[in-house]
N, C-alpha and C positions, 0 to 999 in steps of 0.2 A: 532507529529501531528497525531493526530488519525480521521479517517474516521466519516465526520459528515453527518449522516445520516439523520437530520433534516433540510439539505440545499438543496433546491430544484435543483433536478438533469438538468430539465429545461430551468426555466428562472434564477435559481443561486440565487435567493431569500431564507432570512433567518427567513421571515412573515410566520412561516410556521406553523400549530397545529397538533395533534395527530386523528385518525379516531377511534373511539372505537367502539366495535360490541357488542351485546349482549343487553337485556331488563336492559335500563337506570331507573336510578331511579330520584325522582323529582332531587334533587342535578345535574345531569348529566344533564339533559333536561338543569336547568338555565346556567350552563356553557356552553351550544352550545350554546341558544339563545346569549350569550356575547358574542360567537364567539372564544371562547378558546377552545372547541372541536370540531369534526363533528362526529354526530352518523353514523354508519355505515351499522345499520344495526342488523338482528340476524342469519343472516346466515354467516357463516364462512370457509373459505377453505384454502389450502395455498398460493394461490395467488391474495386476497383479499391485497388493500392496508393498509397502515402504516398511513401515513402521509398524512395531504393537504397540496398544497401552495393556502395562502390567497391573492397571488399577482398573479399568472394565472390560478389558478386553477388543475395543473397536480397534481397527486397523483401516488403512489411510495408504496411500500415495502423496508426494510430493504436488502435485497440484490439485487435489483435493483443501492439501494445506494452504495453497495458496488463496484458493477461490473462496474458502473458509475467511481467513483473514480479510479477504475485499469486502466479503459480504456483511462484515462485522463493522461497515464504515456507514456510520449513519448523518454528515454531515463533514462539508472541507468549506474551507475560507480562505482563499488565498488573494492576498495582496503584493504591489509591486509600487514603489515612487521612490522621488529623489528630494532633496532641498528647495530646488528651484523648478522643479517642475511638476505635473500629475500624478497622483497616487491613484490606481485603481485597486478596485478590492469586488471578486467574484466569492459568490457564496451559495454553495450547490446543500441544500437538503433531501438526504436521501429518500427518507419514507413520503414525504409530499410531493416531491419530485419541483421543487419551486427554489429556481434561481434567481441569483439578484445580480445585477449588474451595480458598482457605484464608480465613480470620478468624481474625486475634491481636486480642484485648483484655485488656492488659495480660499477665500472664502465662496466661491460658486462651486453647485454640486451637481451631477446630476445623476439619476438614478434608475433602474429598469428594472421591473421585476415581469417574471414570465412563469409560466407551468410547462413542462416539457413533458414527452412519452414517454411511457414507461420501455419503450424501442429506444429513443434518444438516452434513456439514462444507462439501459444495459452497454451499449454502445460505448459510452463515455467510461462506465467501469471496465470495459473490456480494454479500450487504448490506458487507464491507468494501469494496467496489468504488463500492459505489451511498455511503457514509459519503465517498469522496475518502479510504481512511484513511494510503496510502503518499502522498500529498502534502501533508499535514499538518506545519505547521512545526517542527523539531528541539523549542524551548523556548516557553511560552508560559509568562509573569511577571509578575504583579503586585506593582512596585518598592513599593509604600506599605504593606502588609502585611505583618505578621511570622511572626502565626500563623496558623493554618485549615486550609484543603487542600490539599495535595499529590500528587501522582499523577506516575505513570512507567510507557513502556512501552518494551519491549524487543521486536524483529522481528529475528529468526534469519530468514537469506536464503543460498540457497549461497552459500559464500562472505566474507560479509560480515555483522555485526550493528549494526542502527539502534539507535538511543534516541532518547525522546523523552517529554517530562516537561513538568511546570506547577505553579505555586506558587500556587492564590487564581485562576488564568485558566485556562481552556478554548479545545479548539476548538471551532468553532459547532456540532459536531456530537457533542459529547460526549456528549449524555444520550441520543442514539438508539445509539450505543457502548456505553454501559452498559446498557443496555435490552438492547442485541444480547447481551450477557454472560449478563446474567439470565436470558434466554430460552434460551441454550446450557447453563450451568450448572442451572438452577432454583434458582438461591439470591439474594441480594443482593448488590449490588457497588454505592456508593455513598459 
């Protein structure tokens, strides 16, 4: 599931068209009067919006819609193991701000839970932001593989929960993800 930034951060409305800036030409003018664009304007800066919604009216820029979406993450669980060896499994709760560390091998466990700052968690949301981690493909699979690694995460959103798993493949950004774990936990995830 990738970050849709044409859905109104708002009222959640998907009636939504694009804001263009700059001197329209006749073509441009007739698609706003249909109501498929809005002009914006000729003055331009970076915090000029993106987007309308045609259902309340709020207007948005592109990372508005981002930070929108992170903030809407209230809970991640990600785990990482093999057949023959360690499974770890890190589990961040947003609104309590309380991590858990675990490691199963084989039947010994062990486990760490901690409270972290409300400074450590923004932090940790900001490198998911900077990892691309909410556009990350559902499944990554290596067909020719049977055994090795596995790994699955799970993203509690109001509302709605993701998953998103891989067998033997990775996204390109996975080892700065576990590195980001390590660094929240102090333990290994690997």
């Amino acid at each position: 599931m990738g970050i849709n930034v044409k859905k109104c951060p708002d009222c959640h409305s998907l009636n939504v068209i694009r804001i263009i800036y700059g001197m329209p030409e006749y073509e441009l003018f007739q698609e706003a009067e249909a109501g498929k664009v809005k002009l914006g304007g000729c003055c331009i800066d970076e915090s000029v919006p993106d987007y309308h919604c045609k259902g309340c009216g709020y207007e948005w820029n592109r990372q508005e819609a981002i930070d929108h979406a992170y903030d809407e993450i209230t809970g991640i669980t990600a785990s990482i193991g093999g057949f023959f060896g360690s499974t770890y499994e890190v589990a961040v709760d947003f609104p309590s701000r309380n991590v858990t560390w675990r490691r199963q091998l084989g039947d010994s466990v062990a486990e760490e839970k901690k409270e972290i700052t409300s400074e450590a968690m923004e932090r940790f949301v900001e490198e998911l932001k900077w990892l691309d981690f909410l556009n990350w493909k559902a499944k990554y699979v290596e067909p020719y593989v049977l055994d090795g690694t596995q790994w699955s995460i799970e993203i509690r959103r109001e509302g709605r929960t993701l998953r998103k798993y891989g067998s033997n493949k990775f996204p390109e950004e996975w080892g700065d993800f576990c590195s980001l774990l390590e660094t929240l936990t102090g333990r290994e995830f690997r």
